[in-house]
Residue, then its C-alpha position, 0 to 999 in steps of 0.5 A: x280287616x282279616x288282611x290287614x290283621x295279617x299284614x300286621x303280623x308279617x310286620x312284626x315277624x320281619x322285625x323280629x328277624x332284623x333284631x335278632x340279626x342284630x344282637x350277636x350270638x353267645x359264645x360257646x364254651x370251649x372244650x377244655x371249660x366244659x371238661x373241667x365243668x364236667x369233671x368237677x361238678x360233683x367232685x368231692x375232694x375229700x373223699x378217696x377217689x375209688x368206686x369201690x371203697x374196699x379196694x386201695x389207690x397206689x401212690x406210685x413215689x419217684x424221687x431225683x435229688x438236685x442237690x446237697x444245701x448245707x450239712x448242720x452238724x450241731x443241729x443233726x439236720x441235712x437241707x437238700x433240693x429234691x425233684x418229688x413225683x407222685x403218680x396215682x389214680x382218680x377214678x372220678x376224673x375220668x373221660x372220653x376224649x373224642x367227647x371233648x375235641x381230643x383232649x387226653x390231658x388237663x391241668x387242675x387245681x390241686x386244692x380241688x381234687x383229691x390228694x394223698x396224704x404221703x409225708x416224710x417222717x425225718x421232715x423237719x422244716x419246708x425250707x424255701x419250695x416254690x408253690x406248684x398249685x396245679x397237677x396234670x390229669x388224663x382221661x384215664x385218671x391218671x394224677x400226676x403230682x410234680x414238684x421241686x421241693x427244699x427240704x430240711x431232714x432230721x438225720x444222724x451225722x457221724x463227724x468222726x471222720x472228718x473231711x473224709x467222712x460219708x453220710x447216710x441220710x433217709x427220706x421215710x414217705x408215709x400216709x400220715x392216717x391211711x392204712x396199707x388198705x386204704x393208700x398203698x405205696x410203690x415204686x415208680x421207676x426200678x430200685x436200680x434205676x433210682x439208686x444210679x440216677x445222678x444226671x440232675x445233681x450238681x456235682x461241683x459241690x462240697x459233696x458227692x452224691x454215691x447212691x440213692x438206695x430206696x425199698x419198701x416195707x409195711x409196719x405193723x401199728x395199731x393191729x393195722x398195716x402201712x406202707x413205707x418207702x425209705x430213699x437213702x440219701x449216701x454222700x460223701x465229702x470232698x477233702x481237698x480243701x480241708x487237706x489243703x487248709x487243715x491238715x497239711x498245716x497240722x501236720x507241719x506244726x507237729x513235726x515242728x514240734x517233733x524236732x524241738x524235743x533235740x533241742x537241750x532240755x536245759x536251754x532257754x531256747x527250747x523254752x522259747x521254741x516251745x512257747x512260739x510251738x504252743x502259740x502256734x497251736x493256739x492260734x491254728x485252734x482259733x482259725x480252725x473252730x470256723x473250718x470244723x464241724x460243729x456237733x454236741x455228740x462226738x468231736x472230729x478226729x483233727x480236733x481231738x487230735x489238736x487238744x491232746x497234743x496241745x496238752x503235751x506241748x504245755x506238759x513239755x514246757x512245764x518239764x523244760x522249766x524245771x531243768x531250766x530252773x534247777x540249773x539256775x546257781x544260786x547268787x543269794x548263796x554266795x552273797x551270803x558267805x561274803x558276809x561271813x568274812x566280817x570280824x574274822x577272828x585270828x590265830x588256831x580259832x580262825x583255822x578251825x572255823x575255817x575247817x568247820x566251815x569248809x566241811x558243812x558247805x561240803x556237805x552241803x553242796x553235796x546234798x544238794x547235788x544229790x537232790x538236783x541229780x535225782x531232780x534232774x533224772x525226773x524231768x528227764x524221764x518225764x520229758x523222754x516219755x513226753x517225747x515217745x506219747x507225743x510220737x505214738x499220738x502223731x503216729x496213730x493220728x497219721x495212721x488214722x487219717x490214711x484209713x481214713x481216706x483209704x477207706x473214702x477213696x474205695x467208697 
């Protein structure tokens, strides 16, 4: 019985053996599951990632600008392409690599750890920036947060000096709730190396990228410090196209007008010449409204320049008609004293009504010349001043856009 009890047994332990053979092994996990497992097993994301909370976690910012999207003037906004970096560190994601295969560096969600709480205070609107849902971690805590950004900026455009204008747009990176204690800010490249780093911008646009200047600071709010990080963004535009399709014309059409003030003030012509002038105006006026910048603050210097000459040249055309009309001779006159001759009586009678008659219309031809003459010395010196203001406007127009552009070109 005792063998056969044992014989039994043995039985059941080769069969156990041959199943367990048969049913495959479980997998082991990999070292990169079981790291990520580890680290955020316990990770609470909404709690500052420090053993000690007194001390502060630096945010170290870098900021490369790719380029320059549109420039609003009406709605006083800038949309730029930006690369944005932020480097800090976790000190719960922090781990022994040879534990783990020698793996130094991971990737992990960026909805499952902690992330600083840095915005720009000129945002406006996120524009069109692809989603970059992961951030890289090493073993020693080290968060590096990359991603391209589309960004719409509040920014305060001066379109006085257009084409040749120039702007300075900043960017304000700021803890929207933490104080300086809490998150501090840094550089993480040089001022130096920021302010001259131009290798990824397009520069084959409308605008030209000068510089990028950037500091810090701390503002004092609520009897609490923070920290701030301000990049100036400083561009300039690039004329040629404007020079070519605004002010080259504007130019040729003001000396055109220029040369009609020569023509006879008492002509048809210099009327007409006037119109086709004031025409011209008119329809460059309407073709430059799309060419201008539009802003509700302050016009640019082409447009201003435009509307006040424009007035000039319908003032000049208003004095022109007066000497044109002034001039007219007066058929309705003559007309009249054709009637006279009916029943013309004869004898002494006729002869000195005759006289009488020739002594008033001497007279009054007389008092008529006089009023044309003063007439005609009034829209003379009103068209000789209209010519020396038309002159002293180009002239300061010209002078302008050479400082302008010279103060562009030593930029």
């Amino acid at each position: 019985l005792f063998l056969s009890l044992m014989s039994l047994i043995w039985l059941m332990l080769l069969f156990s053996a041959h199943l367990s053979e048969c049913v495959p092994e479980k997998p082991k996990r990999s070292a990169l599951n079981q790291l990520t497992r580890t680290l955020l097993r316990k990770y609470d994301c909404g709690v500052r990632p420090v053993h000690n909370w007194t001390s502060a976690t630096t945010v170290s910012i870098d900021l490369i600008l790719q380029s320059v999207l549109d420039v609003d003037g009406k709605t006083q906004s800038i949309t730029i392409s930006i690369w944005y970096r932020q480097i800090w560190t976790d000190e719960f994601l922090v781990w022994d690599p040879e534990e783990f295969d020698g793996i130094n560096e991971i990737s992990l969600s960026s909805d499952a750890i902690w992330i600083p709480d840095v915005i720009v205070s000129e945002f406006v609107d996120g524009g069109k920036s692809p989603p970059i849902p992961y951030v890289y971690v090493n073993s020693s805590g080290s968060v590096k947060n990359y991603r391209p950004m589309q960004v719409v900026l509040a920014c305060s455009l001066e379109m006085y000096a257009f084409p040749f204008d120039k702007q300075n747009c900043s960017l304000t990176f700021r803890s929207w709730l933490h104080s300086v204690k809490e998150i501090d800010l840094a550089l993480w490249r040089s001022a130096e190396a920021i302010a001259d780093d131009k290798r990824e911008f397009m520069n084959d646009g409308e605008w030209e990228l000068l510089s990028i200047p950037s500091h810090y600071w701390q503002i004092h709010q609520d009897n609490t410090d923070y920290a701030h990080i301000q990049f100036n963004v400083l561009i300039r535009r690039r004329p040629l196209l404007y020079v070519v399709g605004l002010l080259i014309p504007s130019i040729f059409l003001m000396l055109v007008d220029v040369i009609s003030f020569y023509l006879p003030p008492d002509s048809g012509i210099r009327i007409a010449f006037k119109i086709s002038i004031l025409l011209g105006y008119t329809v460059f006026r309407v073709n430059m409204t799309d060419e201008l910048p539009a802003t509700a603050v302050r016009t640019s210097l082409i447009g201003f320049c435009c509307r006040h000459l424009y007035c000039v040249c319908a003032q000049s055309i208003l004095s022109c008609c007066l000497f044109y009309y002034e001039l007219e001779p007066s058929l309705e006159g003559d007309l009249l004293s054709l009637s006279e001759f009916q029943d013309v009586p004869s004898g002494p009678e006729w002869l000195l009504q005759e006289l009488v008659s020739l002594r008033l219309a001497l007279s009054q031809e007389a008092s008529e010349a006089s009023a044309q003459a003063d007439w005609l010395a009034l829209c003379s010196r009103l068209d000789c001043f209209l010519f020396r203001l038309y002159l002293f406007v180009l002239a300061l127009y010209a002078g302008t856009l050479l400082l302008l552009w010279a103060s562009w070109s030593f930029a």
